[in-house]
Phi, psi and omega in degrees: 000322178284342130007313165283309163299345187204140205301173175275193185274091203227152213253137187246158179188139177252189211214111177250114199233183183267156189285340173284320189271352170343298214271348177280296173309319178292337177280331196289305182319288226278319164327332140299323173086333184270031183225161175213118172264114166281140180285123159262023192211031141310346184250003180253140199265141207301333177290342188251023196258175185295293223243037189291352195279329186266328169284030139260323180265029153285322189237018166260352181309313165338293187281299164349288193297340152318275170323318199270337192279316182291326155303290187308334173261006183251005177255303199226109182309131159250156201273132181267141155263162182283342205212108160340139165273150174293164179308105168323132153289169208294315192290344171305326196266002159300318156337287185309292200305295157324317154296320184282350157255001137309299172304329191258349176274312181289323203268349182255331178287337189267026188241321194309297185271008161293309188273340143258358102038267202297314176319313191285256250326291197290337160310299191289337169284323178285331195259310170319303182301310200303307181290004181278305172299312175296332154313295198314317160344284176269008182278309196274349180268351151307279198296024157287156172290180193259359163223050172276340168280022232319169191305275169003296181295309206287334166292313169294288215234343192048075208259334173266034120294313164251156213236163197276012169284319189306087180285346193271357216243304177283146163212154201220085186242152188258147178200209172211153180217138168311141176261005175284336181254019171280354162265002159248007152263352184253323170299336203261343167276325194272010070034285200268323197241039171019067179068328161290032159228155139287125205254117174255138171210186190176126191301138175262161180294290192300123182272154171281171184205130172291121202266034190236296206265355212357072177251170184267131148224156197279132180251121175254148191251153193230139201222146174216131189254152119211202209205115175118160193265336173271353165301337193277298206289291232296278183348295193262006139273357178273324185297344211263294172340277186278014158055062176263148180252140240228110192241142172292104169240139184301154145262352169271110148347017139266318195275332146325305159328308192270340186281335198275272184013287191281336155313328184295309197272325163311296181279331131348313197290277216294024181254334186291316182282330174319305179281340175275325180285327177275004145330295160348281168297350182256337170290324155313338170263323163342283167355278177304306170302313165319325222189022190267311163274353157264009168260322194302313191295310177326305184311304192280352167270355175282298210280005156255355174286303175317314159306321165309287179308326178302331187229073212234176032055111169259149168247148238288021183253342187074344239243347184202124178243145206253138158194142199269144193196115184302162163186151127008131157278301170325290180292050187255331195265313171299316192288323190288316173297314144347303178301293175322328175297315159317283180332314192267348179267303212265032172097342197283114183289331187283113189280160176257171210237103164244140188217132152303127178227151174281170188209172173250336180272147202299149181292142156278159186279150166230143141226145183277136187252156165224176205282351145294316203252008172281331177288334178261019167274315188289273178358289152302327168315308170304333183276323191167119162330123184279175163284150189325143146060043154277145137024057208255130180279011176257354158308313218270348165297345210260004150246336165293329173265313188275355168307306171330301201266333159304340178299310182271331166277313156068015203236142144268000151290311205283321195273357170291326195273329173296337187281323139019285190261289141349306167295320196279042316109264140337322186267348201236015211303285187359302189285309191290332189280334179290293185346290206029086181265129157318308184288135200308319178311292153343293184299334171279335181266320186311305202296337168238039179297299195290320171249020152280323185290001169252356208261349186278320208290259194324327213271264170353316192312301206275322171329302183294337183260352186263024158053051175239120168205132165074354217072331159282167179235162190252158166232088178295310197239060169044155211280162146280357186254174175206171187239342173289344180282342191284333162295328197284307187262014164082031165271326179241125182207160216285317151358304195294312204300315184274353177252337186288102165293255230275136158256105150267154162258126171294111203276348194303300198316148190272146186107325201274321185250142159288328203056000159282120173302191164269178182280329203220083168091230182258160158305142186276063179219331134327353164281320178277353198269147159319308186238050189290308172324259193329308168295302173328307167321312185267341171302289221289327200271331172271341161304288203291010145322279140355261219296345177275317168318298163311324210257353195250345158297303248286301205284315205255346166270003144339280192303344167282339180266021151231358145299322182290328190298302189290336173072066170294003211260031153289312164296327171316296186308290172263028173233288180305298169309324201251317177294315159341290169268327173294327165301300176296334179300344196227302212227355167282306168301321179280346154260006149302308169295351164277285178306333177286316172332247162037291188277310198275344186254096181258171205309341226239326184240024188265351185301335206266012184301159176244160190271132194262253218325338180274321212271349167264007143290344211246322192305312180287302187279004170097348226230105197212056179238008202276114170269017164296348197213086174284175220276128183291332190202172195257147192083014194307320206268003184263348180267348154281330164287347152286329186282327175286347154276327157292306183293340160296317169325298187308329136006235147014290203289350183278317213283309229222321192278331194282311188294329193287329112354279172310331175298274198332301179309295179279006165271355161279310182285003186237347161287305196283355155286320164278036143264329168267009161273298157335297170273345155277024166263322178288334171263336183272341133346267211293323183234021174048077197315164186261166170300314177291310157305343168273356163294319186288313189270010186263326181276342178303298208319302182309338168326290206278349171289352167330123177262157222236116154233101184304325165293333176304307184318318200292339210277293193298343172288327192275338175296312175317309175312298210305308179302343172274330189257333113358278180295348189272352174247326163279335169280347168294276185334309207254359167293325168310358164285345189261357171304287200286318192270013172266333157295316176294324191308294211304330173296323219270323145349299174284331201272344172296297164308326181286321180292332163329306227255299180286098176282341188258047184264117162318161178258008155319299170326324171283334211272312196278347166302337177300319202278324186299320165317298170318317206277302180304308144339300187284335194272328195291288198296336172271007237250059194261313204256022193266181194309137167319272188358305179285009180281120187353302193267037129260056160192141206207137202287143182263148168331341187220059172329154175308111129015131169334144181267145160087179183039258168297091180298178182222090187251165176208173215206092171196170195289156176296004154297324198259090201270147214198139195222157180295175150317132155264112176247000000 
């Protein structure tokens, strides 16, 4: 049990196993979980180690399973398994290995020949449209009219004098071009050939597929006349230029007839081959899909036992390898069946040798988890790892954040749907851990499934008492107020009802207050009141006071029991002690004063309550001349003036003695170290010390050789002050956040309903009920990230605080037709 509350206990020792059984002891650890292998090979470059030849082919294994993850997934689902595959043995990875370059050597040949294939494939379709078009052509420049030419044409090519068959006089090419450049290929030939060639194109019908990139394209096909050979060579370097393809066409018309024949028949064959090779190939990832994530796991467990091994020690027989290693003290027994396991899979007669050894270096924290309580570790986890065997705050987070966060949600409808969501969450976990779905969104919310289900719980909690679901109140066990004594003594009478809009109730009169509170949270008679805000305001911003004050002593009286763990007290005295009275003198005192508020001032004394924010400003300043603001109590000013003088002490006293304490202690430990030097000069002189006693006085002397830097301390103590007495003000300040989003929830909440109600609301308006939706979603679940405004340090206690809480509520009572506000006290 202590174990939960405090990281574990945990022991380094070292560990000699045999080079056959190594890498087998080392899979049984990591299968385990519970070991930190210390690098003992820090100073040897990661290219120089014993086993880098097998973490290299582990991570060309890596890119293999890359390249196959990169075919399969846009094809083929891969099969997730329920259960980790066991540890390849070593002699597995020749197998392994040999299969997956196989697969990949067949997966490259049959994508090789897909893609070229596809290549013929798209030439010969491209070449097949061209004769067709180049037919139609010329079918039609026979049958042109006799003033199908303009001056223009006729000048160029003298095409109506010659007819376009005349091949000996005409030359002609034909191709395909992408149609996005054909209009900076036809300017740029009329240009390049000053007009003397005719330019025919025509769009194809058919879209296309790239056999590299398979993306779709557009094409356009081209018939081009001139006349001359160097017009031929300029023509078919601007084709090479825009990297249009330059197809062979016949001018005789028979022989146009037999090629497009034989195109026909050529693409039969290759749609025939084309489908047996992508048969092939699906059947190779169909494989490859099968076995893709238990190879991936084989992989990566190969490449951390190696890596493991990599930083482990040989010793100079080659025959035994040393490696140092943290573990558990509570597991020492799990760790040793482990090894033996290890021992008995690879064959090995040599048990292996863990012997305890000591270090000066600090242990790592572990704390152990489950599957609850790994979500509020990981929390905690984020701000910062505590030190070996502190304390661990996340026992006491896994009530406190979600508590935290019902404070600020505060609704028992809203938290119904979150617990809701959470049980069928919880209930279905199996099935969702079987999944193993990539997406991130998901996995954040399954992975805080337990602590969305309290934060629904606690959230129902804080509903019931701030008597909110939906924005409504319930009234179970009926209001405390009433409105007939206000008739009965002739205070209200209809005369009053029709000229008075605002009615208050006197809570003085006897009758109007019951003097029973409610039973359970607030009265619901706060649904009808004016200033139902403003009393809410002052409640909920004086809770989160409270609660923050309590929760951040919490944290610093935390911190003595692990001064008492570590046998501190030098930090008891001049840490603890002194963080204490700066807390409680100042901010320990303003929630004694919200609460004696509270308990002493009732409707009968509440006109004379004094303003707690002035009297804890006047408080700093000494300044208790004010008669605007009487006095709370009597002695009020020598006992604020003690307290503001004891918390300026603790300053100082945090500040100055301890790094001066700490000199001193080491300046005593290094006179009694030269003094145990003195005399081990004088015993290795007189009695010719033997060497392991001079080993020995050699580990003392570095005890006392430690190094000391008085300034690092002084710095660091002045950081520490400065961050404590900093922070005890701006996080009170920042507790008001759970104030402002309990507001922004209950605004966003009504107003989301008043918008509700206009069913015929254009949808810019829906658009922005969305973004508000969003926005409120981001302040409630984030509110790391919500508007500066809700943040502590914009929000600030108001000039007139509210009449007092508690002893009287300040309820008020009159028909819903009627708006009606409390008392101002």
């Amino acid at each position: 049990m202590a174990s939960v509350f405090r990281s574990e206990e945990m022991c380094l020792s070292q560990l000699f196993l045999q080079v056959e059984a190594a890498y087998c002891c080392v899979a049984e650890l990591g299968e385990l979980g519970l070991v930190q292998f210390k690098d003992l090979n820090v100073d040897v470059n990661s290219f120089q180690r014993k086993f880098v030849n097998e973490v290299r082919r582990c991570e060309s294994m890596e890119r293999i399973l890359r390249f196959l993850e990169d075919e399969i997934k846009n094809e083929i689902e891969v099969q997730w398994l329920e259960k980790s595959p066991p540890t390849p043995l070593p002699r597995e990875m020749i197998t392994l290995e040999t299969v997956l370059e196989k697969l990949e050597g067949e997966l490259q040949e049959a994508n090789q020949n897909h893609q070229a294939l596809k290549k013929s494939f798209l030439e010969l379709t491209e070449l097949k449209y061209l004769l067709k078009k180049t037919q139609d052509f010329f079918e039609t420049e026979t049958n042109l009219p006799d003033d199908f030419f303009t001056e223009d044409t006729s000048g160029l090519l003298e095409l109506r004098a010659m007819p376009a068959y005349m091949a000996g006089k005409l030359g002609f090419t034909a191709g395909v071009i992408n149609r996005e450049r054909m209009a900076s290929f036809e300017r740029l030939l009329w240009r390049v050939c000053r007009g003397n060639i005719y330019l025919k194109f025509s769009e194809m019908d058919t879209v296309l597929e790239d056999p590299v990139t398979k993306e779709e394209m557009k094409k356009n096909m081209f018939i081009i006349f001139y006349q001359g050979e160097q017009l031929r060579q300029k023509i078919r370097k601007i084709c090479e230029g825009f990297r249009a393809t330059i197809y062979p066409c016949p001018e005789p018309a028979a022989e146009r007839k037999e090629m497009l024949a034989g195109i026909n028949t050529r693409l039969e064959d290759i749609v025939t081959v084309i489908t047996q090779t992508e048969s092939h190939r699906q059947s190779l990832l169909q494989e490859a899909a099968a076995n893709w994530h238990s190879w991936v796991v084989k992989v990566q467990k190969m490449k951390a036992i190696y890596h493991i091994l990599n930083m482990c020690n040989i010793d100079v027989t080659q025959q035994c390898i040393i490696a140092e290693i943290w573990f558990p003290v509570a597991d020492t027994g799990r760790i040793k069946k482990a090894l033996e396991q290890g021992m008995e899979l690879s064959g090995s007669s040599m048990a292996p040798i863990l012997t305890a050894v000591q270090s000066k270096t600090a242990p790592p924290t572990f704390n152990r988890t489950n599957k609850f309580t790994a979500g509020f570790q990981n929390i905690v986890d984020a701000y910062g790892v505590g030190n070996y065997r502190e304390i661990n705050p996340a026992p006491y987070t896994i009530i406190t954040f979600p508590f935290l966060f019902a404070v600020m949600f505060g609704d028992c409808g809203h938290g119904t749907v979150m617990l809701l969501a959470a049980l069928w969450m919880v209930r279905n976990e199996r099935r969702f851990l079987a999944q193993k779905t990539d997406n991130e969104i998901w996995n954040t919310f399954f992975q805080g499934r337990y602590l969305i289900l309290l934060m629904g719980i606690f959230s129902i909690y804080t509903g019931f008492i701030y008597n909110d679901c939906f924005s409504k109140a319930f009234n179970i066990f009926g209001s405390s107020w009433s409105v007939r004594p206000m008739f009965r003594n002739g205070t209200w009478n209809m005369e009053t009802m029709e000229t008075n809009p605002l009615l208050q109730l006197n809570p003085a009169i006897p009758g109007v207050y019951s003097g029973n509170p409610y039973p359970f949270g607030i009265d619901p008679i706060w649904n009808l009141a004016s200033n139902k805000l403003t009393f809410l305001n002052s409640y909920k911003m004086k809770m989160s006071v409270i609660l923050g004050i309590v929760q951040m002593t919490f944290g610093v009286i935390l911190s003595l029991f692990n001064h008492i763990y570590f046998r501190k007290m030098l930090n008891i005295l001049l840490q603890f002690i002194p963080e204490m009275i700066f807390m409680l003198c100042l901010f320990g005192y303003l929630v004694f004063m919200i609460i004696f508020k509270w308990c002493y001032y009732d409707v009968h004394v509440s006109q004379k309550a004094p303003s707690i924010l002035i009297h804890f400003i006047n408080m700093f300043m000494f300044n208790y001349n004010d008669p605007s603001n009487a006095p709370l109590y009597k002695h009020q000013q020598e006992v604020q003036s003690f307290f503001v003088v004891m918390a300026l002490i603790s300053v100082p006293w945090m500040l100055l003695i301890k790094p001066f304490i700490l000199r001193a202690n080491h300046r005593k430990s290094q006179l009694q170290a030269s003094m145990i030097q003195e005399h081990t000069a004088e015993d290795i002189e007189g009695d010719n010390l033997n060497p392991p006693r001079r080993a020995d006085v050699h580990r003392a002397q570095e005890d006392y050789e430690e190094e000391f830097n008085f300034g690092d301390i002084f710095v660091h103590q002045a950081i520490h002050t400065i961050e404590y007495c900093l922070g005890c003000i701006s996080n009170t300040a920042s507790y008001l956040r759970l104030w402002a989003l309990s507001l922004a929830h209950a605004g966003e909440t009504v107003r989301s309903a008043l918008d509700h109600g206009d069913e015929h609301r254009p949808s810019p308006a829906r658009l922005g009920r969305t973004r508000r939706g969003l926005y409120h979603f981001c302040c409630v679940c984030c509110p790391d990230s919500s508007h500066p405004a809700d943040h502590g340090g914009a929000l600030c206690f108001p000039a007139c605080p509210a009449a007092a809480l508690g002893g009287v509520p300040e309820q008020v009572l009159c028909r819903g037709w009627i708006q009606v506000f409390s008392i101002l006290l």
